[in-house]
C-alpha positions in Angstrom: -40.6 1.5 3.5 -42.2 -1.7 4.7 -45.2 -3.5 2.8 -46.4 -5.5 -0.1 -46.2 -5.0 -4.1 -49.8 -4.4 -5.0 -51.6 -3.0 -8.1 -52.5 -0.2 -6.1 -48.4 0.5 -5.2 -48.1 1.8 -9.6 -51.7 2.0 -10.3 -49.9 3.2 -13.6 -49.3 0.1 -14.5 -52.3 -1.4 -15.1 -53.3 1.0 -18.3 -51.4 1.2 -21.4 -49.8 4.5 -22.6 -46.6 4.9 -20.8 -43.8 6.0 -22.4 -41.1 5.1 -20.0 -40.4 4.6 -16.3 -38.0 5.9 -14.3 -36.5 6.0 -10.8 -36.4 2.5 -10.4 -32.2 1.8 -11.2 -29.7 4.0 -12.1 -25.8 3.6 -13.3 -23.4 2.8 -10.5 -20.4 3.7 -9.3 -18.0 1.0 -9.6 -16.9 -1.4 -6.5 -14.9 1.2 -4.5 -14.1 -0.3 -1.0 -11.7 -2.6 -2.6 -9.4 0.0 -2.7 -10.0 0.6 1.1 -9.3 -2.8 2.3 -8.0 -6.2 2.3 -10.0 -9.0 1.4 -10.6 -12.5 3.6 -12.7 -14.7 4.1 -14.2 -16.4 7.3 -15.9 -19.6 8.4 -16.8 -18.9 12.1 -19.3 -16.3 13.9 -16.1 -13.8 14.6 -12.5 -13.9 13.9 -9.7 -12.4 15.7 -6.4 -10.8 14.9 -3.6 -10.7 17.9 -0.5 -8.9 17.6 2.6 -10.5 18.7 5.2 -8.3 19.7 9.4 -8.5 18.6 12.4 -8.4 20.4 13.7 -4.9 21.4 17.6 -3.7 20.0 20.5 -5.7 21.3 22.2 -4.6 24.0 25.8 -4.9 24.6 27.4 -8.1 26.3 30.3 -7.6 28.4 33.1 -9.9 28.9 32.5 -12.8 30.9 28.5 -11.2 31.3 25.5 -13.6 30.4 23.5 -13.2 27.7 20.4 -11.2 28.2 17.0 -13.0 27.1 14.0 -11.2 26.0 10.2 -12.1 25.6 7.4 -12.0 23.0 4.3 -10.4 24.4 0.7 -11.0 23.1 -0.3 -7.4 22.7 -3.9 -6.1 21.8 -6.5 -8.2 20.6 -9.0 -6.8 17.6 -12.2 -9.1 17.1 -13.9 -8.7 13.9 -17.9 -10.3 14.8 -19.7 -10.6 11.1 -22.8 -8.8 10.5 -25.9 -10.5 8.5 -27.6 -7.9 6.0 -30.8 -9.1 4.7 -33.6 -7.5 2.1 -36.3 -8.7 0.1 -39.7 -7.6 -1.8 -43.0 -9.1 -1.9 -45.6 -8.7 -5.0 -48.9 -10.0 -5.2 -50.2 -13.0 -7.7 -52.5 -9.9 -9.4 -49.7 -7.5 -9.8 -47.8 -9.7 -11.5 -50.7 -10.5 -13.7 -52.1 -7.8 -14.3 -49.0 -5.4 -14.8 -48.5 -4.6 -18.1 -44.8 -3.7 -18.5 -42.5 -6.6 -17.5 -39.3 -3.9 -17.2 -40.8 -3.3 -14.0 -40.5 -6.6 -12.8 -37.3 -7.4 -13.9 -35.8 -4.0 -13.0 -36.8 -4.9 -9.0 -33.8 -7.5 -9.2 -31.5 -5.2 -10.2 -32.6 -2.5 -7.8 -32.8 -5.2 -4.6 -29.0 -6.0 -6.0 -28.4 -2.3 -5.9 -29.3 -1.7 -2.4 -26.8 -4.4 -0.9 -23.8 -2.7 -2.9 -24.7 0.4 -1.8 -24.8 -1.1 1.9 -21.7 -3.0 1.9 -20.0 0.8 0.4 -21.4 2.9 2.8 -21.0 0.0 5.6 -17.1 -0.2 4.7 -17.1 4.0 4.1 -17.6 4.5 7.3 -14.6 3.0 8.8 -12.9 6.0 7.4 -15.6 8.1 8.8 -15.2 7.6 11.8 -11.9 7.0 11.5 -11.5 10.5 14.3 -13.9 9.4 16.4 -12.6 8.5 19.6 -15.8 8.4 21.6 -18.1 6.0 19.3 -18.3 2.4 19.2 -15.9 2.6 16.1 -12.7 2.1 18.3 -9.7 -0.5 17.4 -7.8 -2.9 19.6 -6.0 -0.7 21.2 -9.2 1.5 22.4 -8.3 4.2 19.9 -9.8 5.3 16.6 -8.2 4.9 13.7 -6.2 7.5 13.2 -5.0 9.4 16.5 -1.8 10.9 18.2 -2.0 8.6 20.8 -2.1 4.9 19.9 -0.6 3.5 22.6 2.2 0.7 22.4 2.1 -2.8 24.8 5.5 -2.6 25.9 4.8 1.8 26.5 4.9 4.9 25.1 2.1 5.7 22.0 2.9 6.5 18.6 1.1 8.6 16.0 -0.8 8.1 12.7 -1.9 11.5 12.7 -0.7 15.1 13.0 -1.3 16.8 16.0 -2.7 19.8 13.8 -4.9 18.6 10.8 -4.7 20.9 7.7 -6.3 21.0 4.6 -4.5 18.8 1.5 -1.7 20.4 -0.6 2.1 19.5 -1.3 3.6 20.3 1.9 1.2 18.1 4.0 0.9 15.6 1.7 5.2 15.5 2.0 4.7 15.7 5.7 2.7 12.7 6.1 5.2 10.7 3.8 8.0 11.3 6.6 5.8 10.8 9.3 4.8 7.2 7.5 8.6 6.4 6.7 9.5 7.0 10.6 7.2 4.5 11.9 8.3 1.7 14.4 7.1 -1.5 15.6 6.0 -2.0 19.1 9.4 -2.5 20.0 10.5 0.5 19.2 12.4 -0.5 16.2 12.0 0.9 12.6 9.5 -0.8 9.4 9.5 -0.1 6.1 6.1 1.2 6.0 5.4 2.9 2.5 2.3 4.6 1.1 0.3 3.5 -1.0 -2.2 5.2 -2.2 -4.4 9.0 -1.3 -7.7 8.3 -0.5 -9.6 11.1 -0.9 -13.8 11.9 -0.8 -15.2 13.4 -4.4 -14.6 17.5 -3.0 -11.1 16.7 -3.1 -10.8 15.1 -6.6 -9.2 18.3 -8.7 -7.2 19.2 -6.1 -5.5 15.9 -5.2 -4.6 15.6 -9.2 -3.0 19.2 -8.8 -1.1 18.3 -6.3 0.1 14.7 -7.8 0.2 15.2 -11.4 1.5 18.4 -11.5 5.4 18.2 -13.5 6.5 21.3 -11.3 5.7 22.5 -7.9 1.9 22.9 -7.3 0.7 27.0 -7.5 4.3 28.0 -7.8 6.4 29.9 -10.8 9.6 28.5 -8.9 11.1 25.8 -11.2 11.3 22.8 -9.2 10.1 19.6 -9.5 7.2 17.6 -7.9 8.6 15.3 -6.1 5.3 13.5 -5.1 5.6 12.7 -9.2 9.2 12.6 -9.8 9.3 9.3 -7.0 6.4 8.1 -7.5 5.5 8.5 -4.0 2.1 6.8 -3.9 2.6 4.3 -6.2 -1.2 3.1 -6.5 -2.3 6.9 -7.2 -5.5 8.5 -6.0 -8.4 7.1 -5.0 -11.3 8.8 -4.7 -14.2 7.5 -2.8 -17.8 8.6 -3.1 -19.3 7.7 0.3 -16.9 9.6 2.2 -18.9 12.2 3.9 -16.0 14.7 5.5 -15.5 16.5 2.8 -11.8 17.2 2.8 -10.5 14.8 5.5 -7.7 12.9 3.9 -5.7 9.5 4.2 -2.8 7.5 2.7 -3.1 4.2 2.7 0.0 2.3 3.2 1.3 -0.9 2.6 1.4 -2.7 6.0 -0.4 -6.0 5.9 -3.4 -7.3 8.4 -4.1 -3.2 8.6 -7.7 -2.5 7.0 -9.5 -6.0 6.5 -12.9 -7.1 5.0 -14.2 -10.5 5.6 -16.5 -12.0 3.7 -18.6 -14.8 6.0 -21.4 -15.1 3.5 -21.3 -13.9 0.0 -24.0 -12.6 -1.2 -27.0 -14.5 -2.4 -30.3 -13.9 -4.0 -33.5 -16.2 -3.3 -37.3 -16.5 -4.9 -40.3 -18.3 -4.0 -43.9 -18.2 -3.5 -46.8 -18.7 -0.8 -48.3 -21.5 -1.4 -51.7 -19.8 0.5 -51.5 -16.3 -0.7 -49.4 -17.0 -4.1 -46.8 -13.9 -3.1 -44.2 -14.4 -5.2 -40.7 -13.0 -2.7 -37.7 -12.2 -3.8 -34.6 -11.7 -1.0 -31.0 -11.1 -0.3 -28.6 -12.0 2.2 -24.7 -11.8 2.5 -22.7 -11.7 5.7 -19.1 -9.7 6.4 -17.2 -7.0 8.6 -15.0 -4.7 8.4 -12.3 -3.4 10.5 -8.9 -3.1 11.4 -5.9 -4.4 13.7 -2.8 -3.0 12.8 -3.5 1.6 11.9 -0.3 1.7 10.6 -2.2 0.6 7.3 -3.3 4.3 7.2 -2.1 7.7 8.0 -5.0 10.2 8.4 -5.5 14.2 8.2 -9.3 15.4 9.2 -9.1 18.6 7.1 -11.3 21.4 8.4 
């Protein structure tokens, strides 16, 4: 909602008599998409991430045969182009003089600072929301989204970081995505130690996932055996629950391969104030600067639960 701070925008606060005023800031959640992605920092307009490919397995040398030579390959670029975010509020020279409760005032810098956390959650969020969506402009180096059954490899073939039926969260999937995560391969075909991490999860999810995790025994059973999600510690980081995921129980493990989900920071965040010198305005304004992404999806295995 565009416009200027006048004393007719709280007429309210011009008299005397109010009690309290509310609306204006509210508790927050605490920083979230940390625990989404990897933090850097840039000094340019963009920044790119290449992959590099191995060597493939050794092939037997016969007697008196040469040796065999392979290649690197440069294999699919992912370009990470910064986004500036900017607010700001303007108040006029008689609403700040004539306003009668300073909380007001003060309370609009904690609001402004408000919106640009909520921006930079929801901005980050979304990665994972779209992480299915193979049609939108939120597509990875390889032309894929995120998570799909199909990422395709430079040297051939594709790969999976996804099931090729999604189902809801519970033990057995959960267990099923753990094999599927130890199994993976490089481009080369050759097998990583790829582990989870972490369950990230949206707020619908939040009883079930500790269920599931925390549980001593089996999860809904009477048969006395143990959880072996708990007994190995098999996400070692726990549950993370994020409140600006909107599908409500799609599903991901976060694993610990490195240049997989990245943030960069071009511009921190900073806050400015000044005034007209004609119309004595007194602004206020915010700017930071920062992407997110990722280049390598084997940094998350994904499950859009119906």
């Amino acid at each position: 909602m565009a416009g200027i701070i006048t004393t007719g925008s709280h007429p309210k606060a011009l008299w005397p008599g109010i009690k309290a005023w509310w609306g204006q800031t509210y508790n927050e959640h605490m920083v979230e998409y940390d625990k989404l992605f990897d933090k850097d920092t840039s000094t340019q307009n963009y920044e790119e991430d290449v992959q590099l490919t191995g060597f493939g397995l050794v092939p037997v040398k016969e007697q008196g045969a040469g040796v065999k030579f392979d290649s690197e390959v440069q294999g699919f670029v992912t370009r990470y182009t910064h986004v500036a975010y900017a607010l700001g509020y303007i108040v006029t020279k008689e609403e700040l003089d004539d306003n009668l409760y300073e909380s007001i005032s003060k309370r609009r810098a904690a609001a402004l600072a408000m919106s640009f956390r909520q921006t930079k959650e929801n901005v980050g969020a979304n990665i994972y929301n779209r992480a299915f969506d193979s049609t939108g402009t939120y597509l990875g180096g390889d032309g894929k989204a995120l998570c799909a059954t199909d990422h395709p490899n430079t040297m051939g073939g594709t790969w999976a970081n996804k099931p090729s039926v999604d189902s809801d969260l519970s033990e057995a999937s959960l267990e099923d995505a753990m094999v599927a995560i130890m199994g993976f391969q490089n481009d080369r075909g050759l097998l990583i130690n790829v582990m989870p991490r972490s369950l990230i999860i949206a707020r619908q999810e939040w009883y079930n996932a500790n269920r599931i995790l925390k549980s001593v025994y089996k999860n809904d059973s009477a048969d006395n055996a143990v959880n072996v999600l708990k007994a190995t510690n098999a996400l070692p980081e726990g549950i993370v629950m994020n409140h600006y995921l909107t599908a409500p129980h799609a599903w991901f493990v976060r694993t610990n391969i490195q240049n997989g989900m990245k943030y960069y920071e071009r511009a921190a965040i900073s806050f400015d104030q000044d005034n007209d010198f004609d119309t004595m305005n007194a602004k206020a304004k915010g700017y930071e600067r920062y992407s997110f992404g990722w280049s390598d999806p084997r940094a998350v295995y994904g499950v859009n639960g119906p």
